[in-house]
Each structure stands twice: as structure tokens, then as C-alpha cells.
C-alpha positions in Angstrom: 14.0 -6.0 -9.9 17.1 -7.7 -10.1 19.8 -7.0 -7.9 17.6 -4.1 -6.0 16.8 -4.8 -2.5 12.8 -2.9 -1.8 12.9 -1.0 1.1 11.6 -1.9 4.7 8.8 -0.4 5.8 8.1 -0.3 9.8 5.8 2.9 9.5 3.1 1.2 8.7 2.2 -2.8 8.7 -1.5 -2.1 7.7 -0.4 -0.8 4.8 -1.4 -2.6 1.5 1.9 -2.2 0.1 3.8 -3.8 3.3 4.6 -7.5 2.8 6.4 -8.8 6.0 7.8 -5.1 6.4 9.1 -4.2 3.1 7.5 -1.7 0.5 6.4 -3.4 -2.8 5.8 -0.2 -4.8 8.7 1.8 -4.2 12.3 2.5 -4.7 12.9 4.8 -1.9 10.7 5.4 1.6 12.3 8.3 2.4 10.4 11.2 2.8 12.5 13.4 5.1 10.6 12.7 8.2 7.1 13.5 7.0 4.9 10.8 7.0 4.3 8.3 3.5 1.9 9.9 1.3 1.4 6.4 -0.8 0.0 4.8 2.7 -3.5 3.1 2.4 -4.9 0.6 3.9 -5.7 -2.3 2.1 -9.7 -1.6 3.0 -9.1 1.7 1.4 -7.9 0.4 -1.8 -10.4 -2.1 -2.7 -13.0 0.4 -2.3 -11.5 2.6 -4.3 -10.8 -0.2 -7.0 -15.1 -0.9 -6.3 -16.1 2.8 -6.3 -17.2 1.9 -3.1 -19.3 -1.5 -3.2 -18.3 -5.2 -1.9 -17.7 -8.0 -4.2 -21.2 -9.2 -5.1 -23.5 -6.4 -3.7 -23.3 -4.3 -7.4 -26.4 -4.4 -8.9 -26.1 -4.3 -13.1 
């Protein structure tokens, strides 16, 4: 993204998408007041990427 600054983000700094308060997946954090659909935790998003299981503990 040259020459775009990423917007900061103080909503939420558990947030897997907050690095050292700025937004790495969007362009705009702006959502009128309401709170930021795209927040998850970064828990949440490795167990989605896992369907729910911890690295190692699926059995094939």
C-alpha cells in the first residue's frame, strides 16, 4: 500500500487485526459510531481457521 497510511485502531487492542493500534485489513474504520463488525480476537480466529481444534490435538 504505497503512499496509504492504515488506519488507527484504539477500539479494540485485542483485536487480531491491531498491530501497535493500527488496522491491517482495512482502508477505512469508520463505521458511524456502531461498533467494528471485522473485530475478533485472535483466539477466535485460529479456531475458526482449526474448526475448532489446537495445533496437534487433530486426530487423522
Amino acid at each position: 500500500m504505497h503512499g496509504k497510511k492504515m488506519p488507527e485502531c484504539r477500539a479494540h487492542h485485542d483485536c487480531f487485526a491491531n498491530h501497535d493500534g493500527v488496522c491491517h485489513c482495512l482502508n477505512d474504520n469508520n463505521f458511524n459510531g456502531k461498533d467494528c463488525p471485522f473485530y475478533k480476537t485472535a483466539e477466535t480466529v485460529r479456531r475458526e481457521q482449526n474448526g475448532g481444534s489446537d495445533y496437534g490435538a487433530k486426530k487423522m
